[in-house]
C-alpha positions in Angstrom: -86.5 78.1 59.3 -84.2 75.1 59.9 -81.0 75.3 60.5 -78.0 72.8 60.3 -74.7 72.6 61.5 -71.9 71.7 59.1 -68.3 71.0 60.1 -65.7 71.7 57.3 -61.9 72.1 57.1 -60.4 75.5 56.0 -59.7 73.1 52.9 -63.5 72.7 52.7 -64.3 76.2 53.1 -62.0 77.5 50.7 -62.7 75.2 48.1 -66.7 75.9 48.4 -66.1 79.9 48.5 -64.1 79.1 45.2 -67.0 77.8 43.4 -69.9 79.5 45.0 -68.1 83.1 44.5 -65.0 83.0 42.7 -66.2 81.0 39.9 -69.9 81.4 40.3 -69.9 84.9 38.4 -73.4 85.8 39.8 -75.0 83.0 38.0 -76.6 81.6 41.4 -78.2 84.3 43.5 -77.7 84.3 47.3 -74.4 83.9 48.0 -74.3 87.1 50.2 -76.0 85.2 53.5 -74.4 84.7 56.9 -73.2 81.5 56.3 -71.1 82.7 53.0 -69.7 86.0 55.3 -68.9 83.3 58.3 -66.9 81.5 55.4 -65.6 84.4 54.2 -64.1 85.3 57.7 -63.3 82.3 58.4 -60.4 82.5 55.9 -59.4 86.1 56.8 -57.9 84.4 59.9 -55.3 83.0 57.9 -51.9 83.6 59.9 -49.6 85.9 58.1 -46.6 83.3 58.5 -44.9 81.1 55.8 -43.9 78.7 57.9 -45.4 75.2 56.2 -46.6 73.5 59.5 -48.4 76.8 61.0 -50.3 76.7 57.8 -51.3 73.1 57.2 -52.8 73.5 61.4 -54.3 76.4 59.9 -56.1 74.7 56.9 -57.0 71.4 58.3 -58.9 72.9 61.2 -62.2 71.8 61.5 -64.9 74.6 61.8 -68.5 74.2 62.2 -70.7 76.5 60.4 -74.4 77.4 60.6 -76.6 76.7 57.4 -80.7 77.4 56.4 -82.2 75.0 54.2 -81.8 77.9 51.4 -78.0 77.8 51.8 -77.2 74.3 51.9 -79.2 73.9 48.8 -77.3 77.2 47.0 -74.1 75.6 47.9 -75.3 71.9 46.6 -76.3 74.1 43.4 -72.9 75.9 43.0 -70.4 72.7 43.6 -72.7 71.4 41.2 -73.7 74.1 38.2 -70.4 75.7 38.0 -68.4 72.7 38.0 -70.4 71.5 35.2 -70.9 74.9 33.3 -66.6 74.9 33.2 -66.5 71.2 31.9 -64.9 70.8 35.7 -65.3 67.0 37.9 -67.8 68.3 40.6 -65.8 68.9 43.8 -65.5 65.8 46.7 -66.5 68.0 49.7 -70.4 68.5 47.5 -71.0 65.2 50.1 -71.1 67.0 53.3 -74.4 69.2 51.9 -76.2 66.5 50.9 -75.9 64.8 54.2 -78.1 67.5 55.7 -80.7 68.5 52.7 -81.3 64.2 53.3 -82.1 65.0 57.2 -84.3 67.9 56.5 -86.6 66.4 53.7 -86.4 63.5 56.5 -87.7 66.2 58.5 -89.8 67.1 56.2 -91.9 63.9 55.4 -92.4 62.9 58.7 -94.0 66.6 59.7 -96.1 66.2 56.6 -96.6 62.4 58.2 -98.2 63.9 61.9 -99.9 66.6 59.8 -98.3 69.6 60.9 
């Protein structure tokens, strides 16, 4: 199975774990995989302090996740259904997920192309 490495903000991350589990009330299955729990603790790390600037360092950190196929095409599917479903302007980090579904049916066709 393919994987591909995506590198979000905290921003990012939080604002795809809003739509794929806040707001996806178990309407789109799989959002329980490794890349969701990475996420997940991923924004447990959050430092206890108030202080503004130790924050913003916090949330504009770049991390770089892991993601199959399936979950880059669950997460495409959530900033997209939900969104939509709540009457909501589909979210600007959607982008980064399409980037690598392109590069795998890339992928894809050219296998298909050398007849594997």
């Amino acid at each position: 199975m393919a994987t591909h490495k995506i590198t979000l903000t905290r921003y990012g991350i939080a604002e795809v774990l809003k739509w794929c589990i806040e707001r996806n009330h178990k309407n789109i299955p799989g959002t329980d995989s490794a890349a969701f729990q990475l996420m997940q603790g991923e924004l447990k790390k959050k430092p206890d302090s108030s202080d503004y600037f130790t924050l913003h360092q916090f949330w504009k950190e770049p991390v770089t996740i892991e993601f199959t196929d399936e979950e880059i095409h669950t997460v495409d599917r959530c900033l997209y259904d939900n969104p939509n479903a709540e009457n909501n302007q589909n979210p600007a980090i959607r982008y980064r997920f399409w980037v690598a579904t392109e590069n795998a049916k890339e992928a894809e066709t050219q296998m298909e192309k050398k007849g594997h």
